[in-house]
Structures are given as structure tokens and as C-alpha cells.
C-alpha positions in Angstrom: -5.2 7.2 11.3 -4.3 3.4 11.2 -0.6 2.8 10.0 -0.2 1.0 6.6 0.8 -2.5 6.6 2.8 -4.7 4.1 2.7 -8.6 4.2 5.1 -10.9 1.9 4.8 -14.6 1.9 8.4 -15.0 0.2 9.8 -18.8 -0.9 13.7 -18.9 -1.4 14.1 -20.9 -4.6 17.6 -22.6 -5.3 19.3 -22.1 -8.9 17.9 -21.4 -12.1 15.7 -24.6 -12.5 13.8 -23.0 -10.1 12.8 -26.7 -9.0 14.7 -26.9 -5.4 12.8 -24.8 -2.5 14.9 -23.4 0.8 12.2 -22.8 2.6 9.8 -19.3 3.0 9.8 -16.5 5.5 6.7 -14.6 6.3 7.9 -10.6 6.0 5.7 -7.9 8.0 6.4 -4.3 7.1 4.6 -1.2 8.8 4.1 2.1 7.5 7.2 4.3 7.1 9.1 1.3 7.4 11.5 -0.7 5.1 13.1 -4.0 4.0 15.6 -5.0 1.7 15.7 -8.7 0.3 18.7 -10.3 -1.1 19.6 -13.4 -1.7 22.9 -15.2 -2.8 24.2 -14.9 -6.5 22.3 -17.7 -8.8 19.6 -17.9 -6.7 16.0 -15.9 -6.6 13.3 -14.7 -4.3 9.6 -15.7 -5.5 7.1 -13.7 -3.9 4.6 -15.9 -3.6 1.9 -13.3 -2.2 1.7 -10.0 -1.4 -1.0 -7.8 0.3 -1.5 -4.4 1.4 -4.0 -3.2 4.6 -4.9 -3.8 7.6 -6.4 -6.8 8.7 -6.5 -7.0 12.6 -6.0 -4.0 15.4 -2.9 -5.3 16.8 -0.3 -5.5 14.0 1.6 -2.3 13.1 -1.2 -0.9 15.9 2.3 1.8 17.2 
């Protein structure tokens, strides 16, 4: 059975105004795994994309 796979493209944005960006982090989460994202008070996380599957043998192949 291949394992389940989880990919986030996420882009820290800074304050409210949503105008200043901190940079992104790429976030890979296998089956019967988690993750918890936090950021700092007055600031939010942006999920830019998301997607679900399998798209090569190697990742999350455990």
C-alpha cells in the first residue's frame, strides 16, 4: 500500500497588511504523521498550495 503524502508550500507573511513576506518553507508530511504550524502573535501563515498523493517512489517510500 503506498503511504499517503502531504505537501504545503507555506509563505510567512508579516502583520496584518499582509504586504511584507518572511520568506516560505516547503512542509512534507507522510502518512500517520503530523505537524503543527505556529507563528508569532500578529502575524499569519498563508498556505500558498497544498496537495495530497503521491507523486514519485522515493518520498514517504518507509
Amino acid at each position: 500500500m503506498a503511504s499517503g503524502l502531504l505537501f504545503l508550500l507555506l509563505l510567512g507573511i508579516g502583520g496584518n497588511m499582509f504586504c511584507e513576506a518572511f520568506g516560505t518553507n516547503r512542509i512534507i508530511i507522510c502518512e500517520h504523521s503530523t505537524v503543527q504550524l505556529t507563528c508569532a502573535p500578529g502575524f499569519a501563515i498563508f498556505v500558498r498550495s497544498a496537495d495530497y498523493g503521491r507523486h514519485d517512489t522515493v518520498t514517504c517510500s518507509a
